[in-house]
PADREN-491290 format. One record per atom (N, C-alpha, C): residue in three letters; x, y, z. Coordinates in steps of 0.2 Angstrom, whole numbers, padded with zeros to 4 digits, always signed. Layout:
% PADREN-491290
alaXYZ ...
//
This chain:
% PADREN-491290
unk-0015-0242-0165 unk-0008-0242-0165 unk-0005-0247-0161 unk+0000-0251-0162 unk+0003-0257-0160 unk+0011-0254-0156 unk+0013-0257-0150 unk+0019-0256-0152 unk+0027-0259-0156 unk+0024-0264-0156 unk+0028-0264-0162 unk+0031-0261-0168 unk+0035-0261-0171 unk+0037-0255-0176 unk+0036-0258-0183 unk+0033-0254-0189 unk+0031-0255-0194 unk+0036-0253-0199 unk+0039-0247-0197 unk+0046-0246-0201 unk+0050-0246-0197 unk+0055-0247-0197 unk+0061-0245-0192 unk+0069-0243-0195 unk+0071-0237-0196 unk+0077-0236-0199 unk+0085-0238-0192 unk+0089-0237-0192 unk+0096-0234-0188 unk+0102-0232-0194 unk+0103-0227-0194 unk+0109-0224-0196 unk+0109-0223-0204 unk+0106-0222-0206 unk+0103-0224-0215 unk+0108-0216-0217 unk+0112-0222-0221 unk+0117-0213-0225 unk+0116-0216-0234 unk+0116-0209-0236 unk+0115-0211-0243 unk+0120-0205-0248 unk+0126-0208-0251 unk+0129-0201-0254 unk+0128-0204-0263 unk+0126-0198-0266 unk+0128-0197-0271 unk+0133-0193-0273 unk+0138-0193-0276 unk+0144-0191-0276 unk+0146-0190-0268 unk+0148-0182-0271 unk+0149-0180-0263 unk+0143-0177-0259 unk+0138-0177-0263 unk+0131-0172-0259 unk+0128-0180-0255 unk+0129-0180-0249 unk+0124-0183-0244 unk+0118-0180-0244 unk+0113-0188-0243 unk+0106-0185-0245 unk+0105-0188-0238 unk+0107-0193-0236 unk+0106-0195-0228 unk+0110-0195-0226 unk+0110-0194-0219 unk+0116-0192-0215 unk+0115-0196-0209 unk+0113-0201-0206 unk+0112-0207-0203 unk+0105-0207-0199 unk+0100-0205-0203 unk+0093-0205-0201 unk+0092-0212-0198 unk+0087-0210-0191 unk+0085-0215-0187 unk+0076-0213-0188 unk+0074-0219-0190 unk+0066-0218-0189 unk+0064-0224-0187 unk+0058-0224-0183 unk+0053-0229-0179 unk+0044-0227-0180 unk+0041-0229-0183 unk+0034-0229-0184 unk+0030-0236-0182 unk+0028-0234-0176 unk+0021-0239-0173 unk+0017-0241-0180 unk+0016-0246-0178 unk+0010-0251-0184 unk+0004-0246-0182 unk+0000-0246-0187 unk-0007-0240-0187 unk-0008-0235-0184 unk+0000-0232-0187 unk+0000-0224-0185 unk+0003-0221-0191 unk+0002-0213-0192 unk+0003-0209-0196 unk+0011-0205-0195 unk+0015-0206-0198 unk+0022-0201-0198 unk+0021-0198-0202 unk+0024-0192-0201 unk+0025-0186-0209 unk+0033-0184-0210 unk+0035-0183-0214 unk+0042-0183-0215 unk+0041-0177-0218 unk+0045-0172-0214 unk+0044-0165-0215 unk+0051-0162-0217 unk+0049-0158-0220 unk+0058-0153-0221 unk+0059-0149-0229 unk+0061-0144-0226 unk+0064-0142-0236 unk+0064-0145-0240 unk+0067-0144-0246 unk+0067-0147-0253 unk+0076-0147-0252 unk+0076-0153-0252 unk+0083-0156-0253 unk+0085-0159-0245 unk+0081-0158-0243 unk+0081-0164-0236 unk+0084-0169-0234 unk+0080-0173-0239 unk+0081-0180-0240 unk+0076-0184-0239 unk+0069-0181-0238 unk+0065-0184-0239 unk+0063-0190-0244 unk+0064-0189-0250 unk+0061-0194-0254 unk+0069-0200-0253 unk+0071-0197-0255 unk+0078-0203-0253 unk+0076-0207-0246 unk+0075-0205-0241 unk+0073-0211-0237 unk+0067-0214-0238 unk+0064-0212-0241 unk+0057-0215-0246 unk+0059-0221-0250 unk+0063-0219-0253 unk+0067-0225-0257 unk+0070-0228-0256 unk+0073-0228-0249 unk+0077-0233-0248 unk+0072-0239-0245 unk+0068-0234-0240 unk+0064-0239-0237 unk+0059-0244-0241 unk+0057-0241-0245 unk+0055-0248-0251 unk+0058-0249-0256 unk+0064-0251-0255 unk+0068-0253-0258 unk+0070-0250-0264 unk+0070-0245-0266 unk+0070-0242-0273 unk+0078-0240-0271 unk+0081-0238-0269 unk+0088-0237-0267 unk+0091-0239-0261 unk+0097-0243-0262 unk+0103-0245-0257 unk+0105-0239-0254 unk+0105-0240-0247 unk+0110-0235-0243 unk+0117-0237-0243 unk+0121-0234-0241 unk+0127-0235-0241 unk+0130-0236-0235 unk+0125-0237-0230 unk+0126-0237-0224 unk+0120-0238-0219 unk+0121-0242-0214 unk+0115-0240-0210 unk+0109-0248-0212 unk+0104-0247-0207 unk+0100-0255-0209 unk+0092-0251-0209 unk+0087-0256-0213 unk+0080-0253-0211 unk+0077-0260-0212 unk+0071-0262-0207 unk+0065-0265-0206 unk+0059-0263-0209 unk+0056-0266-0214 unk+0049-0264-0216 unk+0045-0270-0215 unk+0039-0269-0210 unk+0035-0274-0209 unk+0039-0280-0208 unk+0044-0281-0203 unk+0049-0286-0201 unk+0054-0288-0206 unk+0055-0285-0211 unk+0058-0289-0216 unk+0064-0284-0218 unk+0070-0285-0218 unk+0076-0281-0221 unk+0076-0278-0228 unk+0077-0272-0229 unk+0075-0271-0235 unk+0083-0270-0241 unk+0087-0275-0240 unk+0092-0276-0242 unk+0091-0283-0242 unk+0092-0287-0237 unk+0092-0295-0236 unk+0085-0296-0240 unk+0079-0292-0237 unk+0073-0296-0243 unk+0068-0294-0245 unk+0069-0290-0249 unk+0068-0282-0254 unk+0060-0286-0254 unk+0058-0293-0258 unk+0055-0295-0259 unk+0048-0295-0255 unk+0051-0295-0249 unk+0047-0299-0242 unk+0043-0290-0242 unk+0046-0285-0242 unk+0046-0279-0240 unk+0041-0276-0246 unk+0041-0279-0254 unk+0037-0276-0256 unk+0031-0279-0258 unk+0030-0285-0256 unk+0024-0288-0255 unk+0018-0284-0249 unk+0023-0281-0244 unk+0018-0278-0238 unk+0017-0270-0238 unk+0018-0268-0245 unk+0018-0260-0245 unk+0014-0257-0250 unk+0013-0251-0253 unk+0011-0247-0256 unk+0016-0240-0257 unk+0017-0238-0262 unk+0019-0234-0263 unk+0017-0227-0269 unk+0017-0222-0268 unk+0015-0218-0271 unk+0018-0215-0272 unk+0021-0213-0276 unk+0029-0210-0278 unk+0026-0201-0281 unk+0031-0196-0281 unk+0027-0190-0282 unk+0026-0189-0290 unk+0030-0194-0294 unk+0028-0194-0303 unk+0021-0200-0302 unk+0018-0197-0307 unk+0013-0201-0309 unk+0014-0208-0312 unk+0012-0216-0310 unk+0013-0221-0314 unk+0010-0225-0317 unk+0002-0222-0318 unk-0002-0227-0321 unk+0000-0225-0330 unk-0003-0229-0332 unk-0004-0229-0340 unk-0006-0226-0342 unk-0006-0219-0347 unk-0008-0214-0350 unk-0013-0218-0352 unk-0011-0222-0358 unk-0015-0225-0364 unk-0021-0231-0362 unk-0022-0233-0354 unk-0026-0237-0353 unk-0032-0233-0349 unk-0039-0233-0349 unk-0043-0229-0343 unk-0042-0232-0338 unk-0046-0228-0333 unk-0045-0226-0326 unk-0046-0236-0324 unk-0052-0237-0325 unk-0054-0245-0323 unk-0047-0250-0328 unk-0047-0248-0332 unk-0041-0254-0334 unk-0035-0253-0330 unk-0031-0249-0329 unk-0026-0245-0324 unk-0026-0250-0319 unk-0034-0248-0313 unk-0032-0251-0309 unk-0035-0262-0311 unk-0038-0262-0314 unk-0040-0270-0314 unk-0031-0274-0319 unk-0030-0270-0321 unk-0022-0272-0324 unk-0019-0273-0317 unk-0017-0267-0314 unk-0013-0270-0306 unk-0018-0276-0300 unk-0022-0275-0300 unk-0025-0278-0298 unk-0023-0286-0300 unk-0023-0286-0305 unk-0021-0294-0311 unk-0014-0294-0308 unk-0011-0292-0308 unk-0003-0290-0307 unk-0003-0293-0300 unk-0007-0295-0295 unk-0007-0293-0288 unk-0008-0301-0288 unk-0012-0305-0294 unk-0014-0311-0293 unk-0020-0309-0289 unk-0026-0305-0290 unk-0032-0305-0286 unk-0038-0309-0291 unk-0035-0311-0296 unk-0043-0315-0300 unk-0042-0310-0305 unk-0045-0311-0311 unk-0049-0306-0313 unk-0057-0303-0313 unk-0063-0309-0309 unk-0067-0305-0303 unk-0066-0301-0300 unk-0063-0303-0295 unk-0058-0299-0287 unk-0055-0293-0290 unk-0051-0294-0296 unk-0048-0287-0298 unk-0054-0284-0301 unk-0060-0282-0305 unk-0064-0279-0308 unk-0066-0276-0302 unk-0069-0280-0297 unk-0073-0276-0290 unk-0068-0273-0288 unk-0062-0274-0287 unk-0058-0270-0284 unk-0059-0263-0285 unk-0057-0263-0293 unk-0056-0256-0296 unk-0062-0253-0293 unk-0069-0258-0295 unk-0075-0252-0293 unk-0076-0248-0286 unk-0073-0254-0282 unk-0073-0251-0278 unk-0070-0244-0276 unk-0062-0244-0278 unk-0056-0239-0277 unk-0061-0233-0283 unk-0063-0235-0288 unk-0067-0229-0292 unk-0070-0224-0290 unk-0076-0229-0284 unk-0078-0224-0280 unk-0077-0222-0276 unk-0070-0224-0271 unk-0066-0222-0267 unk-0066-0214-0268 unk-0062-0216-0272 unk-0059-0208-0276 unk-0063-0205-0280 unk-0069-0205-0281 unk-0074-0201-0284 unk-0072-0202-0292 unk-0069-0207-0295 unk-0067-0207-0302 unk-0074-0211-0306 unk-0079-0211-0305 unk-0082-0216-0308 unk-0085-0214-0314 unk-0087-0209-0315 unk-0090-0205-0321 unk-0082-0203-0325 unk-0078-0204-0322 unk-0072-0204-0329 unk-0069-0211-0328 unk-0071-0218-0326 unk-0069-0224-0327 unk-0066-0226-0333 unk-0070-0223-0340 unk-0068-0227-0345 unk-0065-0221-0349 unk-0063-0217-0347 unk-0057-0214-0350 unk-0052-0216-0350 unk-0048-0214-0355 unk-0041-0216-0354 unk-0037-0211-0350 unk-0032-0212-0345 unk-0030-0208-0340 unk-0026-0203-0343 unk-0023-0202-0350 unk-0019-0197-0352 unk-0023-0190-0352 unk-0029-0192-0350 unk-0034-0188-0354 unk-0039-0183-0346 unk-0034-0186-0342 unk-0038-0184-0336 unk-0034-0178-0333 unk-0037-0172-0327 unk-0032-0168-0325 unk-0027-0170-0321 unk-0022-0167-0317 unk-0017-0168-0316 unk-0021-0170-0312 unk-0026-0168-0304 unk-0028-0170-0298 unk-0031-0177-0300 unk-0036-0178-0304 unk-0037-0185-0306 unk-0034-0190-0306 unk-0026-0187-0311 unk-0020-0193-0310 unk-0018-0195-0304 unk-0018-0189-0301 unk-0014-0193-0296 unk-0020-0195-0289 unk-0026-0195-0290 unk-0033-0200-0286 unk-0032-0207-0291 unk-0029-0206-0297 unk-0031-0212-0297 unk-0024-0215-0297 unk-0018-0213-0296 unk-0012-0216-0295 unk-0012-0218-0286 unk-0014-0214-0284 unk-0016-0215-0275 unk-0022-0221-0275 unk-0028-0223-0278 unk-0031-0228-0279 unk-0027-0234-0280 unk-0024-0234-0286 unk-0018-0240-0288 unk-0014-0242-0285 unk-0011-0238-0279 unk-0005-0240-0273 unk-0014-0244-0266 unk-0018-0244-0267 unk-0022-0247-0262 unk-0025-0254-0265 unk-0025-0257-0272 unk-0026-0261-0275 unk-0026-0266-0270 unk-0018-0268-0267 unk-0017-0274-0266 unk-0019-0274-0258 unk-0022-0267-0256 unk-0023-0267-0249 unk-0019-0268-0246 unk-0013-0264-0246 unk-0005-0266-0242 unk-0007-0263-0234 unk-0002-0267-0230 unk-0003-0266-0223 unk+0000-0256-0221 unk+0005-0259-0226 unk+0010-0250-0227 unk+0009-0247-0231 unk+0007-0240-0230 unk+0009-0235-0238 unk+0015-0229-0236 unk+0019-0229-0241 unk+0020-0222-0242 unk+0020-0218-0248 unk+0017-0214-0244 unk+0014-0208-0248 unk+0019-0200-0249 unk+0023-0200-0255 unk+0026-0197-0257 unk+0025-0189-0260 unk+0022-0184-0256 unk+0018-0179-0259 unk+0012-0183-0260 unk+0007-0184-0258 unk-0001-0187-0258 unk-0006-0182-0262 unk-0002-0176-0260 unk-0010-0172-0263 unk-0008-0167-0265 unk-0001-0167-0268 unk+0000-0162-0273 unk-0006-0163-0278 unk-0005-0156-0283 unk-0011-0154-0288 unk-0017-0156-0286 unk-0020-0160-0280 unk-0027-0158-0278 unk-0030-0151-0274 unk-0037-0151-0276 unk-0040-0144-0274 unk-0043-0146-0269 unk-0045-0141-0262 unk-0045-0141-0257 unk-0049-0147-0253 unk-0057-0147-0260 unk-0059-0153-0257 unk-0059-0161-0259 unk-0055-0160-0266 unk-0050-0167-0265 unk-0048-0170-0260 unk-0043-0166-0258 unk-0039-0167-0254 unk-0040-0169-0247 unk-0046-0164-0245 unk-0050-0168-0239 unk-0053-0174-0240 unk-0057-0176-0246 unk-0060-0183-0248 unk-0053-0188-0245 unk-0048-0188-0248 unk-0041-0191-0248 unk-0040-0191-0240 unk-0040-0187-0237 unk-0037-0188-0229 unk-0043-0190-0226 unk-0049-0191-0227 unk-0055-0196-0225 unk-0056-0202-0227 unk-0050-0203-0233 unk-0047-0212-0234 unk-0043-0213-0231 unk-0037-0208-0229 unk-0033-0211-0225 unk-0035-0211-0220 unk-0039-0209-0217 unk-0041-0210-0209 unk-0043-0216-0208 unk-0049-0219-0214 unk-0051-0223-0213 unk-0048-0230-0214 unk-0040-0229-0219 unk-0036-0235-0219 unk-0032-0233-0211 unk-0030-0232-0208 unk-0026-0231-0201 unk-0033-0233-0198 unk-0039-0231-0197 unk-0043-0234-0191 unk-0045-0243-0192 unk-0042-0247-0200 unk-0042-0252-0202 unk-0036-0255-0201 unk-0032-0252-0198 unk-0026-0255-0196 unk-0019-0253-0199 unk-0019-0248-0207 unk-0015-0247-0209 unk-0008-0244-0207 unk-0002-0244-0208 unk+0001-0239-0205 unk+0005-0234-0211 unk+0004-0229-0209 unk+0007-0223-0218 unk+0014-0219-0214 unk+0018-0220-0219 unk+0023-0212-0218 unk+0022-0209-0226 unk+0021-0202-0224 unk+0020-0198-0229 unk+0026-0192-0228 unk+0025-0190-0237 unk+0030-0185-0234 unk+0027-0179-0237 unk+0026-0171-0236 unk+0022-0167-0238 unk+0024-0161-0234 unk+0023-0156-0241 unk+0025-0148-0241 unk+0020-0145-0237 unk+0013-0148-0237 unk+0007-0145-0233 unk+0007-0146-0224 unk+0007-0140-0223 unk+0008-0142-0216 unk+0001-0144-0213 unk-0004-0139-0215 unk-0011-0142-0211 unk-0012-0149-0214 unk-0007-0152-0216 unk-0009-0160-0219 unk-0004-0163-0214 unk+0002-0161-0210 unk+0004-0163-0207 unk+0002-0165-0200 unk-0002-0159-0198 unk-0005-0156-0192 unk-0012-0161-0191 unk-0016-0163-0195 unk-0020-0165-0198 unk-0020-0172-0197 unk-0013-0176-0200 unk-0015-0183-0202 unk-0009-0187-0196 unk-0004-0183-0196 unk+0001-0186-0193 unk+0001-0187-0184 unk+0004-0193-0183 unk+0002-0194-0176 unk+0009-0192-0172 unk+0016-0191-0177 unk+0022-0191-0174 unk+0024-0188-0183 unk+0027-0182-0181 unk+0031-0178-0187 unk+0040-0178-0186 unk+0042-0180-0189 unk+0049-0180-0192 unk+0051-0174-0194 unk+0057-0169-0193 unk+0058-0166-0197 unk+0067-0166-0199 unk+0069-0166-0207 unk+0073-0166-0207 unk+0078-0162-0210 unk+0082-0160-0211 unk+0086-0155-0214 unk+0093-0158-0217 unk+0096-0158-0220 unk+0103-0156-0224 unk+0104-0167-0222 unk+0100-0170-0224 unk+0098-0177-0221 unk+0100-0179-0214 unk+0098-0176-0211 unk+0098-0179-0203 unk+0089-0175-0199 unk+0090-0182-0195 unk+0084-0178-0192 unk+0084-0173-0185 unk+0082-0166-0188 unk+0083-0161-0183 unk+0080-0160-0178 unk+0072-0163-0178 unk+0068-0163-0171 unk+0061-0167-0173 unk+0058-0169-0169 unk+0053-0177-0170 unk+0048-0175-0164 unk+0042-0176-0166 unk+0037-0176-0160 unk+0030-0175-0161 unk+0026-0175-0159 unk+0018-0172-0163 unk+0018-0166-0164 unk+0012-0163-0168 unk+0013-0157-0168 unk+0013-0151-0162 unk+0008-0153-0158 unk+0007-0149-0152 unk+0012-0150-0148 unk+0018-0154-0147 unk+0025-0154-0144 unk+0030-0150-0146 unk+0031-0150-0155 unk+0035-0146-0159 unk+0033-0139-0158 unk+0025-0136-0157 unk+0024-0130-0158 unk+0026-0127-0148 unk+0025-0132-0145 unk+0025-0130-0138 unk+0032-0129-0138 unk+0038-0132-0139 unk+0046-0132-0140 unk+0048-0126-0147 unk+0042-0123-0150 unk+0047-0119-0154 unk+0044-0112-0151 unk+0040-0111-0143 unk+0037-0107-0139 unk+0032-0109-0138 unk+0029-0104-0133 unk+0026-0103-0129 unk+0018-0101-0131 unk+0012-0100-0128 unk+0007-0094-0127 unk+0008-0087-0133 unk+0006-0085-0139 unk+0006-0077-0137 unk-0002-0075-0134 unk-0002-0069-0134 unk-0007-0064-0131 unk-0006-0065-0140 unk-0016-0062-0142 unk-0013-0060-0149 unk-0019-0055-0150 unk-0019-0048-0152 unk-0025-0042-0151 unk-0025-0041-0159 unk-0029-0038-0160 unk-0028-0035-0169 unk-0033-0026-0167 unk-0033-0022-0166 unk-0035-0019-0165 unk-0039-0013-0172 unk-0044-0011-0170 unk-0050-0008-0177 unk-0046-0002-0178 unk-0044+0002-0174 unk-0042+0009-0176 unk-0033+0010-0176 unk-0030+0010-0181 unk-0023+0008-0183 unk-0018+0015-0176 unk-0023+0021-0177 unk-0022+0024-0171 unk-0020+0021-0165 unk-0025+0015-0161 unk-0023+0014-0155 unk-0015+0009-0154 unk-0012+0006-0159 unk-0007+0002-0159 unk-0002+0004-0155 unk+0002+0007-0154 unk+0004+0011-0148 unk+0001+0011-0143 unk-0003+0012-0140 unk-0008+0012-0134 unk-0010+0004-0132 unk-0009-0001-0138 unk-0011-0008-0133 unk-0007-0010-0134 unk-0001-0010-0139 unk+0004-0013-0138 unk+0007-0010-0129 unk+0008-0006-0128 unk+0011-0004-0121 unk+0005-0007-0116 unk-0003-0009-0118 unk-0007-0012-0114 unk-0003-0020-0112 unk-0002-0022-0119 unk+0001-0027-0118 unk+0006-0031-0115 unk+0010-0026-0116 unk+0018-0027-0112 unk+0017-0028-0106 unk+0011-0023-0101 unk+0011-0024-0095 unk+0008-0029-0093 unk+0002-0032-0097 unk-0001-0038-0094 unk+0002-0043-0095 unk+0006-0044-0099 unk+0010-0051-0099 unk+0019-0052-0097 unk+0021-0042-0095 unk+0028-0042-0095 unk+0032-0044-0102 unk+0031-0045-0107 unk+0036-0046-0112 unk+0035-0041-0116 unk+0041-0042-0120 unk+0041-0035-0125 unk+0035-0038-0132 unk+0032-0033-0133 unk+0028-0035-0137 unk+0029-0033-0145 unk+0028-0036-0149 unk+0027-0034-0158 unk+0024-0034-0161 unk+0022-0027-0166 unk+0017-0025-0170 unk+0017-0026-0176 unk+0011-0028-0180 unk+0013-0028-0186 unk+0007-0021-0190 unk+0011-0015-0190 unk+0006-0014-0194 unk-0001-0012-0200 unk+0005-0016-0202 unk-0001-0021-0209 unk-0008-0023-0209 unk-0007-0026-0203 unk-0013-0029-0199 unk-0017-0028-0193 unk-0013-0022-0192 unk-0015-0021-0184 unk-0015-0023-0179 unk-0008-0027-0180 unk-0009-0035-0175 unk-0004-0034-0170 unk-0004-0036-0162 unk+0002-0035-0158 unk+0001-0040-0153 unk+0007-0042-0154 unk+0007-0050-0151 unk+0013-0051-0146 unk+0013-0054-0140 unk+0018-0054-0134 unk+0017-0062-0132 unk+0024-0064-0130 unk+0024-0069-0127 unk+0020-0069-0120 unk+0018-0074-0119 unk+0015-0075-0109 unk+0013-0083-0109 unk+0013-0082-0102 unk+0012-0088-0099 unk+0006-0090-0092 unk+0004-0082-0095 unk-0004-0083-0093 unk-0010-0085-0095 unk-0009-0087-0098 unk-0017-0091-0101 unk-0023-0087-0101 unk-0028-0090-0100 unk-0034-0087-0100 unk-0034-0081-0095 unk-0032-0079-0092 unk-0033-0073-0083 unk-0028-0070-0088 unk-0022-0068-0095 unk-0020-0065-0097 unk-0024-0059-0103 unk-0029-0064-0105 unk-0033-0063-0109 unk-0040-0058-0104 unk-0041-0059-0102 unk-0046-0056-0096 unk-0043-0050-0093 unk-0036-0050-0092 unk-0033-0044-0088 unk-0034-0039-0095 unk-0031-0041-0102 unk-0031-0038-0106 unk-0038-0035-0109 unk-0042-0039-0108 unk-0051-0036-0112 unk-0051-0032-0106 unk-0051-0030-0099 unk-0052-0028-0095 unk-0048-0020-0094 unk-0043-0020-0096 unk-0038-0014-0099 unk-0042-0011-0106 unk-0044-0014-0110 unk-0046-0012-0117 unk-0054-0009-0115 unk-0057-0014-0111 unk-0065-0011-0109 unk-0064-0002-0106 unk-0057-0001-0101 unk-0058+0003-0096 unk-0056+0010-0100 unk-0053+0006-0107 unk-0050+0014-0112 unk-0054+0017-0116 unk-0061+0010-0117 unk-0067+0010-0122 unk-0062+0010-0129 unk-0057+0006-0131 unk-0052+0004-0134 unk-0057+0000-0140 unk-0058-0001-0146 unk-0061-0008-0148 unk-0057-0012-0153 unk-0056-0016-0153 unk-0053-0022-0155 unk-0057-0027-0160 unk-0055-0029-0168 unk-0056-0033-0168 unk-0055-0042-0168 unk-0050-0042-0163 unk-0049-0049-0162 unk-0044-0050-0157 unk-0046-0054-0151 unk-0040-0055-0147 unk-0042-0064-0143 unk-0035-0065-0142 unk-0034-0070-0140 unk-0029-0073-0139 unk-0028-0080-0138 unk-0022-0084-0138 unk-0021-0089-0142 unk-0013-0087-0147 unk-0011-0089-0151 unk-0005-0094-0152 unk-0006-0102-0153 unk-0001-0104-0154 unk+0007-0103-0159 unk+0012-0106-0156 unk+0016-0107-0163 unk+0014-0110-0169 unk+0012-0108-0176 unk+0012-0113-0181 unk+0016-0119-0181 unk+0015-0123-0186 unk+0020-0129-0189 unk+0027-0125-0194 unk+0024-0119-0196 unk+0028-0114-0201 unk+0033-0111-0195 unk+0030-0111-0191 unk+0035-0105-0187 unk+0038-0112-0184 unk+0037-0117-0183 unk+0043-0122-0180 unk+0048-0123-0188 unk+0046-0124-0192 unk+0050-0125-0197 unk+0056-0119-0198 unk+0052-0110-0196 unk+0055-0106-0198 unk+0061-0104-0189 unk+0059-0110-0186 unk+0064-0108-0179 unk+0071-0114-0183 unk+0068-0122-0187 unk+0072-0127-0183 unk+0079-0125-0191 unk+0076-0124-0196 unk+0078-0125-0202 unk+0081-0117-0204 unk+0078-0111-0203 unk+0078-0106-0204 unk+0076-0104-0211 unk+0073-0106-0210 unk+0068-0105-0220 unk+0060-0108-0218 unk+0055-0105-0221 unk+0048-0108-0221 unk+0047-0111-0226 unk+0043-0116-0226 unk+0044-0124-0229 unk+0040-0119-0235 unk+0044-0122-0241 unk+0041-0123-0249 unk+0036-0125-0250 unk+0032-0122-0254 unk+0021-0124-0255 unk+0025-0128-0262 unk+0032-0127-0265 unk+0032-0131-0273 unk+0034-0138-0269 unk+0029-0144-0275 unk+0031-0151-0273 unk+0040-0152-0274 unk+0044-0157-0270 unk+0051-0160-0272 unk+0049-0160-0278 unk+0059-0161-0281 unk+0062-0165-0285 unk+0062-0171-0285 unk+0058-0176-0290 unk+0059-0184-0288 unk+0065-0188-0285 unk+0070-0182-0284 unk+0075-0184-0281 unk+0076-0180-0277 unk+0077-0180-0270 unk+0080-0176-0266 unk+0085-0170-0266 unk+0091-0174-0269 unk+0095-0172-0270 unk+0097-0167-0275 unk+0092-0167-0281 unk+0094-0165-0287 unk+0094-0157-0286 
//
């Protein structure tokens, strides 16, 4: 990570008619580091996606990409990036190895340079035994491993990644966060944007979150989760009987009012006792011969930051190509 800024927004507004999609977003992303642009659907996410590589004018406001104005020299700006948009952009009609060796060609790499490119990104992304397919012909996870290989072609210093890993299956998706690691430990720097929160918790070094186009609160995950509370106590107990009985166990070990859910057996209190609250509690449960199965301390999710900052828990369906729409 450098400190220098790799993206750099101040005041970025963007209306379409009367619906503002930005509302004067300020953003700053250290060279080889991971941001995640986080928020509902209708946010504004992908619209500062697009502005920032130049795919739309704001109407207000300036940004830097990789030093270069993305208004004064759009040019300068897409030389030094990568983008992965959340529609698919490769050629139906050409396979997986033409797709990338055609960009590649496009990039001015040679026709050598671009052949090994591809192979190499083919087996990046695990596409090699479907190389000579034509891409129309591939699953939706495959399109988009190999629309993600095709934004890495030219080896950009930037990428943004616009939904990265929608319609991937679990272990896709991990292959994919095992290249971006390894492009960030190479110097790269990524802003992504993503309805998956273990992917933001995951990959991102500093999370953004935005709402109604402004940004409502920023920081890493372990900051956001610490600021949207504290510590719970958190018991699950075997016998649905005892609920009752360790919830009021609870209450006394930690002083707070405590919550059940019966569904799951689960009774959960705020505290600021750490481990010695955990210990006061098995030590109350032992003396009743109470048995339990699961107790501990539980942090706030990324979900529960979401469902404090925004008042809605973040959508598992990918955006609209437009924010806005």
């Amino acid at each position: 990570m450098t400190d220098s800024p790799a993206i750099e927004a101040q005041g970025l507004v963007k209306r379409y008619g009367e619906k503002v999609a930005l509302d004067g977003v300020d953003l700053e992303v250290p060279g080889g580091s991971v941001c995640g642009l986080l928020g509902p659907n209708g946010a504004g996410k992908t619209t500062a996606v697009r502005v920032l590589t130049t795919l739309t004018a704001p109407d207000a406001g300036s940004a830097r990409v990789a030093g270069a104005d993305v208004l004064a020299d759009p040019v300068a700006v897409r030389r030094s990036i990568g983008l992965a948009a959340q529609d698919a952009t490769v050629d139906g009609l050409l396979t997986g190895r033409e797709n990338l060796v055609m960009i590649g060609e496009l990039h001015h790499l040679g026709r050598r340079r671009a052949r090994a490119r591809a192979q190499e990104l083919l087996e990046q992304f695990s596409l090699v035994d479907a190389a000579e397919r034509v891409a129309k012909e591939y699953s939706g996870g495959m399109r988009r491993r190999l629309d993600l290989a095709a934004t890495l072609v030219a080896e950009p210093d930037i990428l943004f990644l616009d939904e990265p890993t929608t319609g991937l299956d679990p272990r896709a998706r991990n292959e994919l966060w095992g290249v971006l690691d390894q492009l960030v430990t190479d110097g790269a720097t990524i802003l992504l944007t993503t309805q998956y929160l273990e992917e933001a918790d995951r990959l991102a070094d500093e999370i953004v979150v935005v709402d109604h186009g402004r940004v409502i609160a920023r920081g890493d995950a372990r900051s956001l989760k610490r600021n949207c509370g504290g510590d719970q106590l958190h018991v699950v107990v075997a016998d649905p009987g005892d609920l009752t009985t360790v919830a009021a166990l609870v209450e006394r070990v930690t002083g707070t009012r405590a919550t059940t859910e019966p569904a799951t057996r689960g009774i959960a209190a705020p505290t600021d006792g750490g481990a010695a609250a955990i210990a006061a509690l098995a030590g109350e449960l032992a003396e009743l011969a109470i048995p339990v199965e699961d107790l501990g301390l539980r942090q706030p999710t990324l979900d529960d930051v979401f469902l404090t900052l925004t008042g809605a828990h973040v959508d598992t369906e990918p955006e609209l190509a437009e924010d806005v729409r």
